[in-house]
C-alpha positions as CSV (number, residue, x, y, z in Angstrom):
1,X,-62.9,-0.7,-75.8
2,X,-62.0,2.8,-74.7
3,X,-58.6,3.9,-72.9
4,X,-58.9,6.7,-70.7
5,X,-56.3,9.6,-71.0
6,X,-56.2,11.7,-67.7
7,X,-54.1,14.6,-66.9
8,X,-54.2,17.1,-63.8
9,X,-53.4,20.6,-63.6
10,X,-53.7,22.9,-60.7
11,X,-53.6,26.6,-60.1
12,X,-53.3,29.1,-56.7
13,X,-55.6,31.9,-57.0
14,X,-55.4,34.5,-55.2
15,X,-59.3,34.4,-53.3
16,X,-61.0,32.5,-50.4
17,X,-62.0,29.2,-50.9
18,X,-65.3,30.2,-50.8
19,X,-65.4,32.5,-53.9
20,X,-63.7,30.1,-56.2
21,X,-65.9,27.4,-55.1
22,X,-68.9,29.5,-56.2
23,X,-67.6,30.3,-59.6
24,X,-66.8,26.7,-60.5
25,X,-70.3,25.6,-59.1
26,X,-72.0,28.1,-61.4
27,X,-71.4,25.6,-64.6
28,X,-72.9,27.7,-67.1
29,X,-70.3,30.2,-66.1
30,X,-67.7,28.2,-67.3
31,X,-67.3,29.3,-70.8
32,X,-65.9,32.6,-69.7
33,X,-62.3,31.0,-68.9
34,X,-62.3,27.3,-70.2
35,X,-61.5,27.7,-74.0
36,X,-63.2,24.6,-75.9
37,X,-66.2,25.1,-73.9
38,X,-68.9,26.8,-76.0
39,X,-71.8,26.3,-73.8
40,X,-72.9,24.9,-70.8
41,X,-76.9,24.1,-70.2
42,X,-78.1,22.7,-66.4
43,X,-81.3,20.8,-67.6
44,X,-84.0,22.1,-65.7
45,X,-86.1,18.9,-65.3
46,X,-83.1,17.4,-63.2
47,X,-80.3,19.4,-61.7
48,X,-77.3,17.1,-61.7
49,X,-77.5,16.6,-65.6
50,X,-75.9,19.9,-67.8
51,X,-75.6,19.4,-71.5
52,X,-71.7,20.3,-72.6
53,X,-70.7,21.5,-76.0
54,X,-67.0,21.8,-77.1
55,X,-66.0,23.9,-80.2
56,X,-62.8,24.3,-81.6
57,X,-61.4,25.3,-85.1
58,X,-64.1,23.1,-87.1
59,X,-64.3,20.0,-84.3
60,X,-67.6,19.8,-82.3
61,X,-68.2,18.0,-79.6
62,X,-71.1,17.8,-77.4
63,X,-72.4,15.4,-74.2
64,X,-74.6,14.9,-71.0
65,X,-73.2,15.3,-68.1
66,X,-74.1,14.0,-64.5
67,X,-72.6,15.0,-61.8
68,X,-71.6,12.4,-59.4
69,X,-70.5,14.1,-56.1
70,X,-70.2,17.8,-55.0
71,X,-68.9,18.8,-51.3
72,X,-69.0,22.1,-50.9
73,X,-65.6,24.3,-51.2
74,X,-63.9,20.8,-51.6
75,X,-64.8,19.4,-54.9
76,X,-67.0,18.6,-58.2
77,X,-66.6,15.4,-60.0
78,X,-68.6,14.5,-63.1
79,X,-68.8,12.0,-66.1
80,X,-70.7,12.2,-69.7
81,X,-73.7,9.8,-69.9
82,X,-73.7,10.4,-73.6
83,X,-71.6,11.8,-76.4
84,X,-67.8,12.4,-76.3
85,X,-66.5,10.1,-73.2
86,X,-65.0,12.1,-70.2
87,X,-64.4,12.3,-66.8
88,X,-62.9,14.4,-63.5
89,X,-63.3,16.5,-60.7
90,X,-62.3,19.6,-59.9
91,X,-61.0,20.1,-56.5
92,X,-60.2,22.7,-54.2
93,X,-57.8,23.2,-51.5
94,X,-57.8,26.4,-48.6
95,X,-54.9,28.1,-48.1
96,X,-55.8,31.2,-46.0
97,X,-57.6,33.8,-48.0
98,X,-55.9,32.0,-51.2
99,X,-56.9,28.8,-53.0
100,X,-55.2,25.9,-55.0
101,X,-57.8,24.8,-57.9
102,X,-56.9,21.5,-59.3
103,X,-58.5,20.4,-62.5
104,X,-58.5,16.5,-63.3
105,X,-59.9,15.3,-66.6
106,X,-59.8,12.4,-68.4
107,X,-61.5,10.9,-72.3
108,X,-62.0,7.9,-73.7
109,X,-60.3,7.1,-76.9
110,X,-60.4,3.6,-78.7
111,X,-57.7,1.4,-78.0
112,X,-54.5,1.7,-79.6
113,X,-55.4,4.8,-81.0
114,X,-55.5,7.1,-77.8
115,X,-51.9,5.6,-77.0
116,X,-50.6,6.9,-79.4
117,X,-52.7,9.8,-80.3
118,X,-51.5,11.0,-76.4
119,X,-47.7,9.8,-77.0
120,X,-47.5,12.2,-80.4
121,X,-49.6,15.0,-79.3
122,X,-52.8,15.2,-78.2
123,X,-51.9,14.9,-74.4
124,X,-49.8,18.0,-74.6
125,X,-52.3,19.8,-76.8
126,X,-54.9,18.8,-73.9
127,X,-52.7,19.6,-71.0
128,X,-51.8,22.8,-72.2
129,X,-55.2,24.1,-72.7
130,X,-56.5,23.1,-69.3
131,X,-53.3,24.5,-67.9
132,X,-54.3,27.8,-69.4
133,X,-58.0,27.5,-68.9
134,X,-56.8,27.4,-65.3
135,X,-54.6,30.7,-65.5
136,X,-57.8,32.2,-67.2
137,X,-59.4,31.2,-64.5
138,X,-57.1,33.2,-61.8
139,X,-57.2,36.1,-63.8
140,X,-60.9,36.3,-64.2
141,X,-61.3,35.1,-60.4
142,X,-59.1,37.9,-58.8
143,X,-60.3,40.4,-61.4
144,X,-64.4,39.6,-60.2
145,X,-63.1,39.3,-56.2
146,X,-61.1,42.6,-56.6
147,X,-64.1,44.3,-57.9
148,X,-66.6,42.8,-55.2
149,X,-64.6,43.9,-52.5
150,X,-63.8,47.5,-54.0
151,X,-67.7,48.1,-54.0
């Protein structure tokens, strides 16, 4: 038996709706500001699966994905079918020319163990990193928005 460990992080970035929406939706891209994430493949045979691989330090991690529901410039929620247990949605919010990107993940642990594997450390460890995937993120969002509308 699994717990599930969630956390949420957000971030306002400074770009329409729109434009964050279609970075976010181009999973391969994703590499570029989320940390752990090595790689991102969409299978070709059948669009809503992408195999995941996580990388840090000398811990590997890799898993199917399917994703369950996508509504345009509102939000993106998934869950592994195989290989390290996760779950979330990313979600986005309009604020006039300016977005709020909200991140929600969360990964199965057994029992006990993810308790207090989240009380001691690993939830802060986590948090943090999506917390600054997110600001990695903003930066590389604004930077690629600046330069489109500059051309």
């Amino acid at each position: 038996m699994k717990d599930w460990l969630k956390h949420s992080v957000e971030v306002e970035v400074n770009v329409p709706i729109e434009f964050a929406w279609s970075l976010w939706a181009d999973l391969e891209q994703m590499p570029r500001w989320m940390k752990w994430i090595e790689e991102v493949h969409i299978l070709e045979d059948k669009s809503d699966l992408s195999r995941w691989k996580l990388a840090s330090g000398n811990f590997e991690f890799s898993w199917l994905s399917r994703t369950l529901k996508v509504i345009p410039n509102q939000i993106i929620q998934w869950e592994s079918v195989d290989g390290l247990p996760n779950k979330g949605a990313i979600r986005f919010y309009d604020r006039h020319e300016r977005s709020i990107v909200k991140l929600t993940i969360a990964y199965g642990i057994p029992g006990i163990l993810g308790k207090i594997m989240d009380n001691l450390f690993l939830g802060r460890v986590v948090e943090s990193t999506i917390q600054a995937d997110l600001e990695r993120f903003k930066v590389y969002a604004e930077k690629k928005h600046q330069t489109l509308i500059n051309k």
